[in-house]
Each structure stands twice: as C-alpha cells, then as structure tokens.
C-alpha positions in Angstrom: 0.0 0.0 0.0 1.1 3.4 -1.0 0.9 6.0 1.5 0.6 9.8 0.4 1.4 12.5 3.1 -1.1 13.6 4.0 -1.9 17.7 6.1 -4.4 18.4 8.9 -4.0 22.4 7.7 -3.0 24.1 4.8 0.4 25.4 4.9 0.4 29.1 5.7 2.6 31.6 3.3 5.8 32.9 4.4 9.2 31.6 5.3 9.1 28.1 7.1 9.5 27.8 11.1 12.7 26.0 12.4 9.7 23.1 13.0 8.8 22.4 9.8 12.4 23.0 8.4 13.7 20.0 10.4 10.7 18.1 9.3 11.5 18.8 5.1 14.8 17.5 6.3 13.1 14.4 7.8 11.0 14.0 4.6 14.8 14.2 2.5 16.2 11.4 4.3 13.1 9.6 4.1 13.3 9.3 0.6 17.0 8.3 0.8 15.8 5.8 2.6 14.5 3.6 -0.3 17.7 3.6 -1.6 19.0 1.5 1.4 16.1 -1.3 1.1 16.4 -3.0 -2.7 13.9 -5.3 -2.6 12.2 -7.5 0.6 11.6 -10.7 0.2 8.5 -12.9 1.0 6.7 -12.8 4.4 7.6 -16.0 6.6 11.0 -16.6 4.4 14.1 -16.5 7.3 15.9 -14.9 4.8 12.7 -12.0 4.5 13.3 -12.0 8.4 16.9 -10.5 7.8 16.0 -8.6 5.6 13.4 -6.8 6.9 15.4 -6.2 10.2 18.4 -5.1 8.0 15.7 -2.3 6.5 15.0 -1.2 9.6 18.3 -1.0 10.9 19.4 1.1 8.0 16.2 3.5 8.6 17.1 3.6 12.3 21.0 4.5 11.1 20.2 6.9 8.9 18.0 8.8 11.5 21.2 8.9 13.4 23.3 10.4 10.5 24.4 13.8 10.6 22.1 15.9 8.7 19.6 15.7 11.6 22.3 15.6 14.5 21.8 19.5 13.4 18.1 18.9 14.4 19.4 17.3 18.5 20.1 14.3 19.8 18.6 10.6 19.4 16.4 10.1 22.3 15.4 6.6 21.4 15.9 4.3 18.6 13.7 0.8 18.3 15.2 -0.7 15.4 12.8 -3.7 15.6 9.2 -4.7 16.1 6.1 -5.2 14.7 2.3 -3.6 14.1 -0.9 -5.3 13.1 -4.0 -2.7 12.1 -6.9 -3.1 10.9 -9.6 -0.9 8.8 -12.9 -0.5 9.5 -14.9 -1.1 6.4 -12.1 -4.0 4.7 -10.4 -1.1 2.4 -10.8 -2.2 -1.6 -9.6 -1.2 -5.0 -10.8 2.5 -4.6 -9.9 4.8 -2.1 -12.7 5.5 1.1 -13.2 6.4 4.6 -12.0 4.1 6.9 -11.0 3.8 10.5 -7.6 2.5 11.6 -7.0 0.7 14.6 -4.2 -1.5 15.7 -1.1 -2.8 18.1 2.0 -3.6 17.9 5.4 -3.5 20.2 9.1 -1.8 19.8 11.3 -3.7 20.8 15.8 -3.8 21.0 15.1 -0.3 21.8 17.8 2.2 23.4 17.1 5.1 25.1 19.6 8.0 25.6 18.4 9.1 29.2 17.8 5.5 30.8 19.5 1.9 30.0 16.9 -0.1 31.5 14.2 1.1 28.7 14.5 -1.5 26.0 10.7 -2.2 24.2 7.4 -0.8 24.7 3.8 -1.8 23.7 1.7 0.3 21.7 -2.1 1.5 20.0 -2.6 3.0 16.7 -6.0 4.6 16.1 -6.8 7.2 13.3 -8.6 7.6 10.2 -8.6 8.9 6.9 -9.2 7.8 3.2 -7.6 4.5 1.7 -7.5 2.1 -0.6 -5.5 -0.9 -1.8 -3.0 1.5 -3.6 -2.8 3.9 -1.6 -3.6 6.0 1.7 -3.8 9.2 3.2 -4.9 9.3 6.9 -3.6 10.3 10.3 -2.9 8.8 13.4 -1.8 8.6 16.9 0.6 6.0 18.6 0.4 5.7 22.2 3.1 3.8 23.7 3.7 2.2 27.1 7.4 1.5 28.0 8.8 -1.6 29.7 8.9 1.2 32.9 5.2 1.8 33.0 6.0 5.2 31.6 4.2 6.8 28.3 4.6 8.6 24.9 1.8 9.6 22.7 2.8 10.6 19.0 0.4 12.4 16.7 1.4 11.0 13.2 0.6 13.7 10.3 2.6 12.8 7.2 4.0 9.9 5.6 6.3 8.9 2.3 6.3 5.1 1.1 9.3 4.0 -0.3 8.6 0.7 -2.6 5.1 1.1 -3.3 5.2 -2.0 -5.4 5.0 -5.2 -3.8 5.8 -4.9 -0.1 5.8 -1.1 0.9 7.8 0.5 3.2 6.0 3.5 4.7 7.7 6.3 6.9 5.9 8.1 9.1 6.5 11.3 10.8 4.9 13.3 13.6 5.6 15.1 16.7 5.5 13.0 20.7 2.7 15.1 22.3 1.9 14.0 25.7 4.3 12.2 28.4 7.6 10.9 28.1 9.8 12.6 25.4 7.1 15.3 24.4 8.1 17.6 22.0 10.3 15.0 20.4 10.3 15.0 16.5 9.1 10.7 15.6 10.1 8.6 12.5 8.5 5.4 12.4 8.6 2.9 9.5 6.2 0.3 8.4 6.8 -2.5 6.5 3.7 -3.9 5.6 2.8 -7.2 4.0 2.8 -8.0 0.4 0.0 -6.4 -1.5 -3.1 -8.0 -1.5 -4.3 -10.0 -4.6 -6.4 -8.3 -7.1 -9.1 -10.5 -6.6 -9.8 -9.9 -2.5 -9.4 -5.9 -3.3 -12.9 -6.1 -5.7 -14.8 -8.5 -3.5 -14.7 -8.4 0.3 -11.9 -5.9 0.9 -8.5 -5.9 3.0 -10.0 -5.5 6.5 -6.2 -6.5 8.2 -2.5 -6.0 7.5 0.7 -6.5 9.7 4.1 -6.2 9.0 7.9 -5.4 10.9 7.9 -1.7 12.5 11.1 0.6 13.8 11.0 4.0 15.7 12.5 6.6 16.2 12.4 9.9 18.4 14.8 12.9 17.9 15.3 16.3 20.3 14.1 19.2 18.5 
C-alpha cells in the first residue's frame, strides 16, 4: 500500500519555522531511505526476516546520520518490532473512509536518558481515506514503556518508499503527551505484500501486519 502524506491544515505563506524546516529534512532522508532497502523478500521466508530487520536497521542509522544531529540528539531508537492494524470497512480497490486501529510493540530499543528502557507496547487509532494502492490518513501512537511510563505521538505525514510489492512506509509526527514530548518521531512500516487483485474487488483488506522501527529525535 502506498501512502501519500497527507496535512491536517493548509500550509500558511511565508518563510518556514525551524519546526517544519527540520521536518523537510526528515522528509529528505526519508526518501533516501529507499535507496538502502532494494527489494524484501517474501513474508515468513528467514531470509525475509533479515531482511526486513536489515531495512530497519538502515532507517534507524540513517535517523542517526548527521544531517539531523543538526536537528538534536537521538532520544530513542527501536530498530525492531512489529504492528498489526486493521480498517474498518475492509479497504478495496478504490480509495474510502475508513478507520484504523491496531497494536504492535518496539522492541531492542535504546534510550539515551535511561539503560533499563528496552521495548514498549503500543495503539494506533486514526482515520482517513484509503485504498489498496494507496492511503492518506492520520494517526496517533500511544506507547507504554517496559517502565510503565508513556509517549503519545500524533502522526501527520508519511512517504512510502517501494510502493510495489511490499511497501515500506515512513511516518513522521511530533510525541505530544508524556515521556519525550516535543520530540520529533520517525517510524517505518513494513507492511505485508499487496493484496491479490481479486480480495481488493470483492470483500476488501479489513487487516495488514508487518515489521515496524521507531525513532524519536530532540528538537
């Protein structure tokens, strides 16, 4: 599934704020991202294992590279985990309102200010329009850490990188409640291969799962 980026307001005139700035430069590595990931191979495969895990690894380096080092320091990377969601109606081959809900867990994370953080559980819900091409909707993940503790990140925009055959889509957004608020998020998605032709004209795509990283940056 494709995912367009998709705005909750229209982008006011003038120059940009030091906010959105580091965000275009977010966007910019994003899409020197797909570079890094040349093809993923089928789901349950050991070898798709690695290389899904190598993708995410590369997305979680190159959020550590210097271009955003200008933007602060890594707060936490998750290089590792997984999501399952689900939409509410089945989405098909044209694009309509749906709900999104789902779950997942980081995991192999490292945190910056505490060595004892290492995965936390989380809840996607959001909404928006979608299909079995393509997407554009927006959501909020709220995690709980292995410490009890909590982040809540309002996901805005999003880039897909391979939207043929087993997409890997790059979220961005802001944490904006509890731990780490005001933390600048990259998460990416790799969901599973694109449904078959035949399920996307009759009853629809009502679930998807796939391998999912994070990462949070000081602004």
């Amino acid at each position: 599934m494709s995912v367009k980026e998709s705005r909750s307001s229209a982008r006011a005139g003038g120059s940009a704020t030091p906010s959105r700035r580091r965000l275009g430069r977010f966007v910019s590595m994003g899409l020197a991202m797909a570079a890094l990931i040349p093809g993923i191979a089928s789901a349950g495969d050991p070898a798709a294992d690695a290389s899904h895990t190598s993708g995410l690894n590369a997305l979680d380096s190159l959020a550590m590279a210097a271009p955003l080092q200008a933007s602060g320091p890594v707060l936490v990377t998750c290089p590792t985990g997984n999501q399952n969601q689900d939409f509410t109606p089945p989405i098909g081959l044209l694009p309509l309102p749906v709900v999104l809900s789902g779950s997942g867990q980081f995991s192999s994370c490292t945190a910056s200010d505490d060595a004892n953080l290492n995965y936390g559980d989380y809840t996607v819900d959001g909404g928006g329009t979608a299909s079995c091409l393509s997407a554009s909707m927006a959501s909020t993940t709220t995690i709980t850490w292995n410490d009890g503790t909590t982040s809540t990140i309002a996901f805005s925009a999003s880039i897909a990188t391979q939207p043929i055959a087993q997409p890997v889509v790059i979220l961005f957004g802001n944490v904006v409640a509890g731990r780490y608020q005001g933390a600048l998020a990259l998460k990416s998605l790799v969901t599973n291969p694109l449904p078959p032709l035949k399920q996307c004209l009759t009853v629809g795509v009502a679930h998807t799962s796939g391998p999912a990283g994070l990462t949070l940056i000081k602004l």
